[in-house]
Each structure stands twice: as C-alpha cells, then as structure tokens.
N, C-alpha and C positions, 0 to 999 in steps of 0.2 A: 749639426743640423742634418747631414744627410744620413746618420742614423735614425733620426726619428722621423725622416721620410719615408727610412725605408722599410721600416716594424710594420706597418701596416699590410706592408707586399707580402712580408716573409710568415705575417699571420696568414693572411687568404691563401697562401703556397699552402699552409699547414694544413689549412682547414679542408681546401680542392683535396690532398692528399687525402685526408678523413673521408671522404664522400666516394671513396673507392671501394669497389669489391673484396670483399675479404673471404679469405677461404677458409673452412674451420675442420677440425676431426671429422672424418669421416665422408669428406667433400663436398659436403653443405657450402653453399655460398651462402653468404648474406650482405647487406648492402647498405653503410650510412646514406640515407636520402635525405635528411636534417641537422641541423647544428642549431643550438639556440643559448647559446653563453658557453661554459663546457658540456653541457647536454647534450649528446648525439638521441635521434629518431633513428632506427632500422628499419628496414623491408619487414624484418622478420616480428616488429612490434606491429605493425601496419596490419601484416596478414592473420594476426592473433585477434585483436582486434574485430577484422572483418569477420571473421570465423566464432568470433563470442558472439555477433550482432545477430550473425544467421542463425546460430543456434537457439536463440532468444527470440528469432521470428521477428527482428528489427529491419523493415525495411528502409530502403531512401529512394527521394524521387530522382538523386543527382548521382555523382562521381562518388559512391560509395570512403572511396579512396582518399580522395583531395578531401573529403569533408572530416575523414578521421585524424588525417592531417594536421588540418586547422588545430582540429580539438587538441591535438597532443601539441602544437605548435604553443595551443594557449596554455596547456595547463605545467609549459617549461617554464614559461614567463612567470606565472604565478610562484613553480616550486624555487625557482631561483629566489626569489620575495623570501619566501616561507625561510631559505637558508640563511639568508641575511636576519631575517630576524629573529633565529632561532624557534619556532612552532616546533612544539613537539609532537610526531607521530601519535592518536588516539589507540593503540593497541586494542584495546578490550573492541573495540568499533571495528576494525580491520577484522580481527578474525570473524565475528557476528556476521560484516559483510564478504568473508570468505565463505563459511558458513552457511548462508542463503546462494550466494552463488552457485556451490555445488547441488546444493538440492535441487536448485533449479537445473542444471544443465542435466542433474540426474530424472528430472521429471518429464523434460522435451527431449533428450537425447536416449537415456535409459541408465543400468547401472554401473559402477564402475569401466568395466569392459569395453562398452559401448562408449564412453567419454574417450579412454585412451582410444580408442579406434577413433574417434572423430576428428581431436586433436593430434593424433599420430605423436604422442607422448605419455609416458607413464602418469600416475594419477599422480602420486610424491611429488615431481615436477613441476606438471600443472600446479599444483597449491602454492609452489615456493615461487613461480612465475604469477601466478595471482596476487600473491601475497604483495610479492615487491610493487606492485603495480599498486594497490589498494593504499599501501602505504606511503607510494607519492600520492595519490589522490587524497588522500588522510589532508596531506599537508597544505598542495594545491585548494583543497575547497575551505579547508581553516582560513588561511588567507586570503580567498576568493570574499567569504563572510566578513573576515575582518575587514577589506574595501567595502564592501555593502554598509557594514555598520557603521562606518565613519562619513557616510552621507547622509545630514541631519535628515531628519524626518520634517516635513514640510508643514507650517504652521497654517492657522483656517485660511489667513488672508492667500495664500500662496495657492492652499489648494482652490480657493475659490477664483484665480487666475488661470492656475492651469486647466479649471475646468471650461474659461469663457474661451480659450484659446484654442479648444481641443475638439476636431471635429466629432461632429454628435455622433454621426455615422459611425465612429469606430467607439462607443460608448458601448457597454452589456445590454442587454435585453435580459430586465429582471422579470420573468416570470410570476405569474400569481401568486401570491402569499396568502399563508391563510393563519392568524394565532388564536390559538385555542388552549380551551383549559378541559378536566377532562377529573369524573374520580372513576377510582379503580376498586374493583374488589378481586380477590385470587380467588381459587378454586379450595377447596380441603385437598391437598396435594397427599397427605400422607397415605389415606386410603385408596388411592389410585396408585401410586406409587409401592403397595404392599401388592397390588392384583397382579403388574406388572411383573412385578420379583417372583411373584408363584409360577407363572404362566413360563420364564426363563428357569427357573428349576425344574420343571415338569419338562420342558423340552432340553437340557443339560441332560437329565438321564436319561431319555429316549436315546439322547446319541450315545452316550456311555455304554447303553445295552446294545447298540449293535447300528442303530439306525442312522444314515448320514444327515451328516450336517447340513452338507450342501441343499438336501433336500429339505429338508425342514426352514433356512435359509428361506426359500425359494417360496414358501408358501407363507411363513409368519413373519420375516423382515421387513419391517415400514421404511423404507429406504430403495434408490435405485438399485441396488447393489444385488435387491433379491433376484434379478432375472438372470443373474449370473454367479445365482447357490452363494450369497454373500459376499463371492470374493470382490476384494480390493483393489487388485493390482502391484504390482511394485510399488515401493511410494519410501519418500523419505520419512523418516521418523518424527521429525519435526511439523508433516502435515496434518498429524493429528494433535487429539487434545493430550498434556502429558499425561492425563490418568489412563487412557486409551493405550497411549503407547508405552506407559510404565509396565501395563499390563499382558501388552502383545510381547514386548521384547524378555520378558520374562517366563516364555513358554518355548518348549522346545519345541521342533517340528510332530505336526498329530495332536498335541498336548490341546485343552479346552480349558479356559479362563471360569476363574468365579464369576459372579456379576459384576461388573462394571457403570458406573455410575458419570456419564458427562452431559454439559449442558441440550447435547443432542435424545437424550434419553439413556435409557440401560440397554445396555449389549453382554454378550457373552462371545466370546471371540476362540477362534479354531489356529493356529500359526500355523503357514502353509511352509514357507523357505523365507531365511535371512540373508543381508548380503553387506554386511560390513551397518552401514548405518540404515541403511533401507530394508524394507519385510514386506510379505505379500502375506496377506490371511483372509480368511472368513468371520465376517460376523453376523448375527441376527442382531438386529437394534428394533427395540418395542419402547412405543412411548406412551407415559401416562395416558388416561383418558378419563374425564370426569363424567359423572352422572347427570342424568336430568334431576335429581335432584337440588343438585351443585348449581346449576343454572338455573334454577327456577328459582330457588334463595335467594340467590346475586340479585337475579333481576327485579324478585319483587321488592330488595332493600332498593336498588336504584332507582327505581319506578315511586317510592314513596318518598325519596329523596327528591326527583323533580318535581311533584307535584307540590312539597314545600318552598320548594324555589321559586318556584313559579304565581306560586300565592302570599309570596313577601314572607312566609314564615321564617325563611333563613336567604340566606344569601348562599349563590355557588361557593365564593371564596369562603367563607366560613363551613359549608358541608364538605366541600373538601380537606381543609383542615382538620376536620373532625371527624372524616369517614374513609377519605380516601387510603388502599395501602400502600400505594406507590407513592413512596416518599419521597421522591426529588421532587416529582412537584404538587406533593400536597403542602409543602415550605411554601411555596408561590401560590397559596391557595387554588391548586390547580392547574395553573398556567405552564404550557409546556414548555420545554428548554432545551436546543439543539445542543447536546452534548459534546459535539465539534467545534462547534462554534458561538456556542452562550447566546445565540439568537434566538427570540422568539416565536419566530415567521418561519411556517413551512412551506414549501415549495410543493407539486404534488405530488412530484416523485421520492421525496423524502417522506412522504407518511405510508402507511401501513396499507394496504387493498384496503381490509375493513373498515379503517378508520376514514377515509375518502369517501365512501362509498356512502357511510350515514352523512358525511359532513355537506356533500356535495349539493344538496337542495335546500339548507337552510340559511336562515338571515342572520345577519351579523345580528347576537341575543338570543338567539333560539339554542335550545338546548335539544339531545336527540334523545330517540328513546334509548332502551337497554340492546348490548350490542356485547358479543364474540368477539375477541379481538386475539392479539398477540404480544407479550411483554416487550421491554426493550430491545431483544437479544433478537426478536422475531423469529422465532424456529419455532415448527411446529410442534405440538407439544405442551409448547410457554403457554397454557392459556389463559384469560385473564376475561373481566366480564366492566364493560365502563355504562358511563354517561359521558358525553362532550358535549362543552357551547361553543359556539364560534364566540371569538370577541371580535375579529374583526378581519377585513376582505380587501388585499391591495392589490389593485387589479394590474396587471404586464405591464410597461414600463418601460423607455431608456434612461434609465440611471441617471440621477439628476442630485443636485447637492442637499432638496428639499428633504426627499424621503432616502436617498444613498449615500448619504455623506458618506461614511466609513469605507465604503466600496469605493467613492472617487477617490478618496484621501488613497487606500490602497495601491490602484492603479497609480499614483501621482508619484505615492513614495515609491514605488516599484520602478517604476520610469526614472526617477533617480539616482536609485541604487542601478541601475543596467547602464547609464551614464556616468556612472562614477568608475566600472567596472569598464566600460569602453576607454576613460579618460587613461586608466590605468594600463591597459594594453596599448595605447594608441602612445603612453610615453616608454614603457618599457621598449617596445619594437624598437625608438630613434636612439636607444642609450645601449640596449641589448647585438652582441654581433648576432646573427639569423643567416644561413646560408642555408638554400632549398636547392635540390639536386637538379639537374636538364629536367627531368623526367616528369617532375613535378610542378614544372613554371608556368605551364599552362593551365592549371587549375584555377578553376573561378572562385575562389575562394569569397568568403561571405566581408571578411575585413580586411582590408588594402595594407599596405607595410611588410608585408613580410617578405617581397621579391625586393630587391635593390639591386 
C-alpha cells in the first residue's frame, strides 16, 4: 500500500524534474514549460510559433503566449487520441501544407536568405521543424474531425428546438438575395485571339532587335505590372498559373518566352533572376478584345430573344435551353447556381458589378435588356454578352427556420460538434497528467483544467 501511495510523488518528482532548464550544444538553453501525458511543450516550440504568427501578420488581442499554449495544450490531448487509435499521418497533405507554407513565408518575408535570417535557422531545418510539427497536426485534426463526426447531426424536431431556445440576437443577418436566371452568348474568340498573338510577335521582335522589354512592357502591358516595365517581383512559382511558370522557369536569365497562353490573357515573358523555387521576370500580358461587330450580333440575338419572351412566344427557361452558351445553367433553364454552395440566391456581393448594376431596378419577372458582362472566372478579358430576369427578391433577414433552415440546422450541428469537441478535452484533462510550468500559471486561458 505505501508503494502505490507513493508512485504518484515519485511521478510529479519526475516530471518538476522535466520542466527544468536544459542546456544544449552550443549553449542554447531551452526550457520544458509543459507536460501533457509523455508530451513535453518547450520554450523553444512556443517562440517558433510566435515567430510563424508574426510573420504571417497574425495578430492577438491577448497574451500572445498563454494563447499558443492552449492551442498546443489542446492539440497534445488530441495527438495522444490519434496514438491510441492509431491515425495515420496524411503525408501527400503535410508536405502540400509544407509547401504553401514556405511560399508563403517566401512572399511576406522574402527569399530563402531572408527566411533563414528571420528564423535564425538554415532553410533544410526549418522544413524538417515544419514538417514534424504539420505531421502531429496531420493527426491532431484527423482525430479533432473524427470527434466532430461522431456527433449526430441533429434532426428537424431538434433543430427546431434549438432554434426556439437560441437568442435571436446572436442569429445571422441574411442579407438581400437575389435568384436569377440569365442566357449567355460568347464573343468569336478566335479572331480576337489571332489580333492579340500578332500584336505579341510584332513586339517579341522589336525586343530581339535591340529594343527593351521593359519599355514596350510599360506602354502595351494590360496589367498593374506595366508602370514597373512588367516586372513581377520575386514570387513563388506556385503564384502563378502552371503554363505561366512552366514557361518562365524554363528561360534562362535575358532569355524571351514564346506566347503564352493563360486564363488571364497572352503574355510573352522576359526572366530576370531565379532563386531555388522563386523567379522574378518581365511580362507584357494583352488580352483579347472583341469587335462591335461581336456586340452588336450578341445583342441584337438577345434583344429578339426578349422580345419573344415577353410576348409568350417562348418561355425564358426554354430560350435558354435553346440559346444560352453557358452551359451550367442553361441545364436549369437559366437559373443560376452558386458553384460553392449549390444555392440559388445571390448575395450582392457575390455577383458581378455588371450583372447588379442591370439587375438592380427591376421587378421580380422583369427581364433586362442586352448587357457586357464577365464569364465565371470574372477576369477581364472573359467577355461574354447576356439577358437576366430576376425570379425573385428575399429581402435582409434574421435567419429564421422559415426561409434559413439549412443555415439554422448548420449553426445547430456546428454548436454540437464544438460541444462534443469541449466534451472531449473537458474528459481528457481529468484522466490525462498536464503539468504547466510557474511561469505559465497565470494565464487566462480560454478552458479551465489544465492548472491542478
């Protein structure tokens, strides 16, 4: 009996012992200020941490510190989970988000050089310190989801309870809605498309003969980039589109690309300096441009298109069916479909300038006249030539089951899974040992348990 009184004592000796200063090569200190099962937290995770937050221009209103805390507090509790149930690290996912990591820290910070300078570590390092970390996170949020998903999704009677329960005040404010249907005609792209490609070969050998790039840049580039002779900047290779940077990474310095062909338009690109995965270049980018002929066509097909709608000869849903080219929603006879979200109901800010701009004065049934607009992809450029009718106008809102159900239901399941996900931390802490260093005890941490 007085052994297993005393295992307890001779753990927390062990563990006080672990939360001591450690010296390392070189005479780095660094310092366990957490325990959370065999898990140790260091100083030196904490300050990595802080130092990725700034660099990514993440502020906090609170103790920087105690809140990263937390977070690593939490996601011990969860990787211990993950080992017990064996989850397997996502590899192909960890390096993707290695991956965007550095380009990022290469985009706010600068290029390699400038990274080691920041971190006051080699880049090699940093990846392999990234990596391990991404890779308990890998497992941490696998099992974070697998709690979520083991909290039933909530059925109508439930959500209609917690909607009677739930103060209105902290309900959404749905904004104006507006569903509409819409046909489309395109431009003759090929022939604007051929003007473009001459206009870039006539300036390609201007520079060939002698004449600089940057200049010509500067007067013919449809892009910010002309007030600064095309160039780019440093930039990760990954910010562009890959035809763009198949093309740029494939020119030596001085060297001048063929045409180029991305959804931003055609370019011809100049490569200034490379630097591991990052480049800096020049490009002219010219885009399409149609004729008034092109528009006067479109408009006068869409113009004799309402006029048959409008006089019962056909129906909107059947002329789009039959005329429209924008085929997502000439299938819905017109009717548009938020691509994110499979709704029908726009928002104002999710539609186009153009497309608001006609839609804005008419009645629900009214159809507009012939109109400019922008394809899906909205770059300039895309041009495209419509009709729209409103079908109908839901005016702002607090979220109610009538016309939100799916949004209540949302909010309700979501409120469940963040309760299932407390339930889970809130029993881990009572079964888990957790030892936080002096230094640390005073934080106001957001969940209780973790001082004892």
């Amino acid at each position: 009996m007085k052994m297993i009184k005393l295992l307890p004592l001779a753990i927390m000796l062990f563990f006080s012992c672990a939360l001591s200063a450690q010296t390392y090569k070189g005479g780095l200190i660094d310092k366990t200020v957490a325990l959370v099962g065999n898990d140790i937290i260091t100083i030196s995770q904490l300050e990595n941490e802080v130092q990725l937050m700034m660099a990514q221009g993440i502020v906090s209103d609170g103790n920087i510190r105690c809140e990263i805390l937390e977070n690593l507090l939490i996601q011990k509790l969860f990787l211990t989970q993950a080992r017990l149930d064996s989850l397997v690290v996502n590899m192909d996912q960890v390096e993707a988000d290695l991956s965007n990591r550095i380009n990022e820290m290469m985009m706010s910070i600068g290029g390699e050089a400038e990274i080691e300078k920041y971190f006051k570590k080699p880049l090699h390092k940093l990846k392999n310190d990234w990596r391990n970390v991404l890779m308990e996170q890998s497992l941490t949020q696998q099992m974070q989801q697998k709690v979520m998903s083991d909290a039933p999704q909530m059925t109508p009677s439930e959500v209609e309870k917690f909607y009677k329960k739930t103060d209105k005040d902290s309900l959404p404010i749905i904004s104006t809605q507006y569903k509409i249907s819409q046909i489309v005609l395109y431009p003759s792209k090929e022939a604007a498309a051929l003007a473009v490609k001459e206009k870039l070969l006539e300036l390609r050998n201007r520079i060939i003969k002698g004449e600089k790039f940057s200049t010509l840049a500067s007067l013919y580039s449809q892009d910010g980039t002309a007030v600064r002779g095309g160039e780019l900047g440093m930039a990760p290779k990954n910010l562009y589109w890959p035809a763009f940077t198949d093309a740029a990474m494939a020119l030596k310095p001085g060297q001048i690309s063929q045409i180029v062909e991305t959804p931003d338009g055609f370019h011809i690109i100049q490569m200034i300096e490379k630097d591991g995965d990052m480049f800096n270049a020049r490009h002219i980018l010219i885009r399409p441009t149609y004729t008034n002929e092109d528009k006067t066509k479109a408009f006068k097909t869409l113009d004799s298109l309402k006029r048959q709608i409008e006089t019962d000869s056909m129906t909107f849903f059947i002329a789009a069916r039959a005329y429209s080219e924008d085929l997502k929603s000439a299938v819905n006879g017109g009717i548009m479909v938020d691509e994110n979200t499979g709704s029908t109901y726009f928002e104002k800010d999710q539609l186009k300038p153009a497309d608001y701009y006609m839609l804005k004065d008419l009645e629900p049934g009214q159809i507009s006249e012939p109109f400019e607009s922008l394809d899906n992809e909205g770059r300039s450029g895309n041009t495209i030539y419509k009709i729209i009718k409103l079908e109908e106008i839901v005016p702002s809102h607090t979220a109610n089951l009538k016309q939100d159900f799916m949004i209540i239901q949302n909010i309700a399941d979501n409120r469940q899974r963040m309760d299932a996900v407390d339930k889970f931390i809130k029993e881990k802490q009572s079964t888990t040992l957790i030892i936080v260093d002096d230094m640390y005890r005073k934080c106001n941490f957001d969940k209780e348990g973790w001082i004892k």
